[in-house]
C-alpha positions as CSV (number, residue, x, y, z in Angstrom):
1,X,107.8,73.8,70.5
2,X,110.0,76.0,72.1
3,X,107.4,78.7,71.7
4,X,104.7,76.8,73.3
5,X,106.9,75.9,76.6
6,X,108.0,79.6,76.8
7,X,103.8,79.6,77.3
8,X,103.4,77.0,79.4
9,X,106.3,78.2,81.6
10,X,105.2,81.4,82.0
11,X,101.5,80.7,82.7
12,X,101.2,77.1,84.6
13,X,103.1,78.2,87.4
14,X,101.3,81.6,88.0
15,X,97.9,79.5,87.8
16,X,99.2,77.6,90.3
17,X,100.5,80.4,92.4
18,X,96.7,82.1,92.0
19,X,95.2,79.0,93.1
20,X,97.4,79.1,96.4
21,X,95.9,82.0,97.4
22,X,92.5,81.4,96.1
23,X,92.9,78.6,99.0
24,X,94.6,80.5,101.4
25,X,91.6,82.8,101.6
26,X,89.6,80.4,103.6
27,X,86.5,81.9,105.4
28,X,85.2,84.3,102.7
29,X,86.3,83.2,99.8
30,X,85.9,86.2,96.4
31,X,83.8,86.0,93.6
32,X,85.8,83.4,90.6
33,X,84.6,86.0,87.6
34,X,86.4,88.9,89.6
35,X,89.8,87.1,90.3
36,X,89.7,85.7,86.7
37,X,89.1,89.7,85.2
38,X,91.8,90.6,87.4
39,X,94.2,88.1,86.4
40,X,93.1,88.5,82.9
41,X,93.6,92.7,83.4
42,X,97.7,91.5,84.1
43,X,98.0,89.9,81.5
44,X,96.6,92.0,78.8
45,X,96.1,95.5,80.1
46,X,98.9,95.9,82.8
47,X,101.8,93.9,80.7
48,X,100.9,95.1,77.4
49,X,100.3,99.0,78.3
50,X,103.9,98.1,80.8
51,X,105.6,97.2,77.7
52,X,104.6,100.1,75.9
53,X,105.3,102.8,77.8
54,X,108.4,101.2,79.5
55,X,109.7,101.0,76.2
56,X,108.9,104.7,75.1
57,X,111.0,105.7,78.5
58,X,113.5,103.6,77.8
59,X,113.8,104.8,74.1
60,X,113.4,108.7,75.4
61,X,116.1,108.2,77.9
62,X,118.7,107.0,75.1
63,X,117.3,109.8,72.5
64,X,118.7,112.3,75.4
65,X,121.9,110.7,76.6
66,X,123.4,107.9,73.7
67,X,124.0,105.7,76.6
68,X,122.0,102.2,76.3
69,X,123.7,101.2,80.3
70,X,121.6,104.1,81.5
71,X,118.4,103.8,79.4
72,X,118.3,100.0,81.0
73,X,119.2,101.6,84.1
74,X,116.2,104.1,84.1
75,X,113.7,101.9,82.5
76,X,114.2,99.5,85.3
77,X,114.4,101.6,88.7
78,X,111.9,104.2,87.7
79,X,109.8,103.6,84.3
80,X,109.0,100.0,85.6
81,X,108.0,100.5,89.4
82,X,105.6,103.4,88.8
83,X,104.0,102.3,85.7
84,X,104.0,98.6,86.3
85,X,102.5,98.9,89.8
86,X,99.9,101.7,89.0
87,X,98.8,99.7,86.1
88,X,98.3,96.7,88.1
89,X,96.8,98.3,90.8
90,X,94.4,99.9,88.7
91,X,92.9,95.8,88.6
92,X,92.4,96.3,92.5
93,X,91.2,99.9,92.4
94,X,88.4,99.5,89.8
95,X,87.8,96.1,92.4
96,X,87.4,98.4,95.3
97,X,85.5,101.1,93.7
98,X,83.0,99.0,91.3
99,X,82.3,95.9,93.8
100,X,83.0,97.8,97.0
101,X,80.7,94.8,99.2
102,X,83.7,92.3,97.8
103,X,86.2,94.0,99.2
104,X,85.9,93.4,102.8
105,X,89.0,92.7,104.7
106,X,93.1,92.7,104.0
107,X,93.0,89.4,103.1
108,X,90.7,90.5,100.2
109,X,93.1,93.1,99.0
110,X,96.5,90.8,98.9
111,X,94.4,88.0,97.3
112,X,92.6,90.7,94.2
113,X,96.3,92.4,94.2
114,X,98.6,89.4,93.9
115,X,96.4,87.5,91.2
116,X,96.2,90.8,88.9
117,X,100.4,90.7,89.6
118,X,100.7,86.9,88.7
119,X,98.4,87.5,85.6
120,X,101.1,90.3,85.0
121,X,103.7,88.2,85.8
122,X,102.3,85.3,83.9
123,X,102.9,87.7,80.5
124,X,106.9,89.2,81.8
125,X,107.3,85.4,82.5
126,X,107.0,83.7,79.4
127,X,108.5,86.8,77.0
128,X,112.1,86.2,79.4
129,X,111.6,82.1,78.4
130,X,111.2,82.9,75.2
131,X,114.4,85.2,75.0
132,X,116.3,82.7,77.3
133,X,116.0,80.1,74.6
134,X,116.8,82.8,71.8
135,X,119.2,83.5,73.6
136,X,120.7,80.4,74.7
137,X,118.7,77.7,73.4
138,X,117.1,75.0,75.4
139,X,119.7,75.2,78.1
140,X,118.6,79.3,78.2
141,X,115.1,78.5,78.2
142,X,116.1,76.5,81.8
143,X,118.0,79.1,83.2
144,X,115.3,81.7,83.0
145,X,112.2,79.2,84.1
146,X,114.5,78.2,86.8
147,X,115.3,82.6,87.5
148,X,111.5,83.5,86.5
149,X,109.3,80.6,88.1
150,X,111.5,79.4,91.5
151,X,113.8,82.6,92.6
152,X,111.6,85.6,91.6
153,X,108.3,83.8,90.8
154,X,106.6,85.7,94.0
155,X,108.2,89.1,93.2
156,X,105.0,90.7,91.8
157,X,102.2,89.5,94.2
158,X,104.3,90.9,96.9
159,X,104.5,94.3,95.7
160,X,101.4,94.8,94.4
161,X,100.4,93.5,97.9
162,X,101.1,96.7,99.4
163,X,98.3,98.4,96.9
164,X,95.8,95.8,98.1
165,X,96.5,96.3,101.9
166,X,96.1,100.2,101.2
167,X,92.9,99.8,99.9
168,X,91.7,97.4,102.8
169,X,93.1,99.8,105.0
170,X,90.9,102.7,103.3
171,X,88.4,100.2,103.2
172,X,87.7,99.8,106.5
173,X,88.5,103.3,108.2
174,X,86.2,106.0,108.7
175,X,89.1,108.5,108.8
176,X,89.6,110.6,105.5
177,X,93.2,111.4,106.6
178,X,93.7,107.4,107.0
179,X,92.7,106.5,104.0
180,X,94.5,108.8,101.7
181,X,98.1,107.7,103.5
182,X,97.5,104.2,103.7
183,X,96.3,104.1,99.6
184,X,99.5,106.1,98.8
185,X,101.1,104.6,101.2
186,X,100.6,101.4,99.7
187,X,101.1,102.2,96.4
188,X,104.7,104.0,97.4
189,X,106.0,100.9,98.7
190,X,105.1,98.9,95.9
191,X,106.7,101.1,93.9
192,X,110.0,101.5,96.4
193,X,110.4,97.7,96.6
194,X,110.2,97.1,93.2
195,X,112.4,99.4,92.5
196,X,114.7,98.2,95.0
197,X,115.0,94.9,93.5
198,X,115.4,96.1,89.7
199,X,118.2,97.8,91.0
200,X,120.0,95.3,92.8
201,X,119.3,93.0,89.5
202,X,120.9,95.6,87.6
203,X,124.1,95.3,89.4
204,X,123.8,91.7,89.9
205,X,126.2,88.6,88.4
206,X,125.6,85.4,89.6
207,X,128.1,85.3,91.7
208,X,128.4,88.8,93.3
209,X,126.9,90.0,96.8
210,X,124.3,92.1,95.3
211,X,122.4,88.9,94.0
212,X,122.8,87.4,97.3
213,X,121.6,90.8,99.3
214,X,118.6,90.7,95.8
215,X,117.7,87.2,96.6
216,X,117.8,87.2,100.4
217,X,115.5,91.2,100.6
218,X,113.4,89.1,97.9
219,X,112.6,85.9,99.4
220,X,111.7,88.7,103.3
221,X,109.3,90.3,101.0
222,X,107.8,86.6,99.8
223,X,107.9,85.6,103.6
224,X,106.1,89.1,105.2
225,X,103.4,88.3,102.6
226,X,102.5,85.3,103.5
227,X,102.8,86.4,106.7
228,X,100.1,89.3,106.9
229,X,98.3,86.5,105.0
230,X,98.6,83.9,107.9
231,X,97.4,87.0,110.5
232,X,94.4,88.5,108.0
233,X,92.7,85.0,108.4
234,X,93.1,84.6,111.7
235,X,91.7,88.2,112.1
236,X,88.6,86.7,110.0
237,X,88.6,83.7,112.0
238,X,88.1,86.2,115.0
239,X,86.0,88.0,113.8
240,X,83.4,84.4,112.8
241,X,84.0,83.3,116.4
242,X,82.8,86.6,117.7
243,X,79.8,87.5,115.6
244,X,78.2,84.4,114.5
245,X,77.8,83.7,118.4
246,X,74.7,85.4,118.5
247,X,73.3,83.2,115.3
248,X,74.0,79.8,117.5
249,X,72.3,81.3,120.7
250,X,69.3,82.5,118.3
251,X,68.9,79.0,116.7
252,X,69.6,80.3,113.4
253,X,72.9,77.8,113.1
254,X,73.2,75.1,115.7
255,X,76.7,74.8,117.1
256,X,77.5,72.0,114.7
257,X,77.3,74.5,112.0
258,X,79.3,76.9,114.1
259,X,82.7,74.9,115.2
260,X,82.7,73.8,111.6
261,X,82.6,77.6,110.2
262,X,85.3,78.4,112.8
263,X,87.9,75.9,111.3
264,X,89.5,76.5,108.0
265,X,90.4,72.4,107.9
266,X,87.1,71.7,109.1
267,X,85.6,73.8,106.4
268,X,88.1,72.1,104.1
269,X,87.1,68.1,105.0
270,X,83.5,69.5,104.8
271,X,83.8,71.2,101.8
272,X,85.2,68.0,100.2
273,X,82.7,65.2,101.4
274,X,80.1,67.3,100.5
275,X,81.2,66.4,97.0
276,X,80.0,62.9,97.5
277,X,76.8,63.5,99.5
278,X,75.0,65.3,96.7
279,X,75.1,69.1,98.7
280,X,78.1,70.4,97.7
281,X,76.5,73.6,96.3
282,X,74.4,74.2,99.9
283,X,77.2,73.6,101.7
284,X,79.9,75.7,100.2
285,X,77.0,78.5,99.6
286,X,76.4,78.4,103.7
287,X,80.0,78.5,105.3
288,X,80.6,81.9,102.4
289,X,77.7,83.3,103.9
290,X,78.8,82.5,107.4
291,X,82.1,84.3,106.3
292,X,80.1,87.2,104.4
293,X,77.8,87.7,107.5
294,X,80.9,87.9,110.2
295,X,82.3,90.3,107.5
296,X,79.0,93.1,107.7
297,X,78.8,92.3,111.3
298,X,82.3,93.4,111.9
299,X,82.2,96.5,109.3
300,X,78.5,97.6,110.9
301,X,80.0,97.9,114.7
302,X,83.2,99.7,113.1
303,X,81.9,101.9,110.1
304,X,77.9,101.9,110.7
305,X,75.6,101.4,108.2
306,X,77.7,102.5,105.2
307,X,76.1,100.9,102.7
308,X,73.1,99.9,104.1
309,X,75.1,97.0,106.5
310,X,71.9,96.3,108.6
311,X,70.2,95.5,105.4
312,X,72.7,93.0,104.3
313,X,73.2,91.6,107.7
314,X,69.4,90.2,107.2
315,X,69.9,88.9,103.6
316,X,72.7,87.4,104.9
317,X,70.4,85.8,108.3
318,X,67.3,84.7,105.8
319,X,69.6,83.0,103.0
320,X,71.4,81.2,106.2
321,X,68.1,79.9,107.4
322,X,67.0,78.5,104.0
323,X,70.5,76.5,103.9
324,X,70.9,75.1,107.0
325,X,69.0,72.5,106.8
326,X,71.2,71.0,103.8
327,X,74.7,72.4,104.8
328,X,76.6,69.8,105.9
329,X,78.7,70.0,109.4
């Protein structure tokens, strides 16, 4: 029993977590097989390759020195930033090389980096239960849900942020110079914020200033997230008020169409009745579109045809025109 809540604990909540930002990406929403392989890379691949080499380090750094204070030490402000963070962001790298046309915007790379870190996070997250209630029984088991789930449950997806905003950044630059800083940048302040934190926790009792300086550095990270979050989709809700203009003054959308694709609530409410009217499929289908085509417009006035933009930009048109007529508004 005690087993399966260590599970359910560690999972349910980062499901949860992965569907908030599922939502959160509003306009242009990514593919459900690609956020699912990268949660499912954090789970498997990036804990279980995390695990084994943290453990090697942490092992090698005790070999050499007999003390187990600074083999924890180590393992926790240098083994664990560089390889937790480069293994997860190796879920958003193979994203941004393999289905480059997915990755489109920043809001893309926090929302493919923070699912592969709760997937991660889902795995770290039920082996602490687990040791809570070895550790301390059902009262243990509380302690850490309570540590794991509500105080540090957002940790991950907010380092492994910075490797997805680093990619965008790459993404959509023309600059070589630009997007070899802002991918290493990105990955070097995952790697300096984690560390940060393991640190503090390595110093931290419950009733000490460094877990209140921890808690309070933790919870600005949580907040700047959601943050650049907030700011990406109203970038993308710029960027659908700008270029879809020339689609209402074509005819290709009416203007219906248009003030519903420019609101993420009325895209919500629409989204939702559709459900009852029988066109839930055109519907949702038409407003990604709308968000895909404002995407390509954006990327071909910035970065050309890379790609073959003007291509897509007419895929994009002629799929729009077939489902108008059944999209609702």
């Amino acid at each position: 029993m005690a087993f399966l809540a260590a599970l359910f604990f560690g999972f349910a909540p980062m499901f949860l977590f992965a569907y908030i930002l599922y939502w959160l990406d509003h306009y242009e929403k990514e593919p459900l097989p690609l956020l699912v392989g990268v949660f499912s890379w954090g789970v498997l691949v990036a804990a279980g390759g995390s695990y084994v080499l943290n453990t090697l380090f942490g092992i090698s750094v005790f070999t050499l020195t007999g003390s187990p204070e600074l083999s924890s030490l180590t393992t926790g402000s240098i083994s664990a930033p560089i390889v937790e963070e480069t293994l997860k962001g190796l879920a958003v790298l193979l994203v941004f090389l393999v289905f480059r046309r997915e990755f489109d915007s920043i809001l893309d790379g926090i929302v493919y980096a923070g699912i592969a870190a709760l997937g991660f996070a889902a795995t770290e997250n039920a082996l602490y239960i687990w040791r809570g209630y070895e550790s301390g029984g059902w009262g243990g088991l509380a302690v850490l849900v309570f540590i794991r789930v509500i105080l540090v449950g957002w940790q991950h997806p907010v380092y492994t942020a910075f490797i997805g905003m680093g990619l965008a950044l790459a993404r959509t630059n023309r600059s070589v110079f630009v997007k070899i800083l802002a991918v290493l940048g990105g990955w070097g302040m995952a790697m300096l914020t984690h560390s940060v934190h393991n640190t503090l926790a390595a110093f931290t009792s419950v009733e000490n200033l460094t877990c209140l300086i921890g808690t309070v550095l933790d919870w600005m990270g949580v907040l700047f997230m959601f943050a650049v979050i907030i700011l990406a989709g109203w970038m993308e809700q710029r960027n659908i008020v700008r270029y879809l203009r020339e689609e209402v003054q074509t005819g290709l959308i009416d203007s219906r169409h248009y003030s519903t694709a420019v609101s993420a609530w009325r895209q919500g409410f629409v989204r939702l009745t559709s459900l009852f009217s029988g066109n839930y499929r055109a519907t949702s289908r038409f407003y990604q579109v709308v968000g895909e085509l404002a995407h390509k417009k954006h990327q071909l006035a910035k970065l050309g045809e890379e790609g073959g933009n003007s291509a897509i930009i007419q895929r994009y048109r002629e799929e729009l025109a077939r489902l108008a007529p059944d999209a609702q508004t």
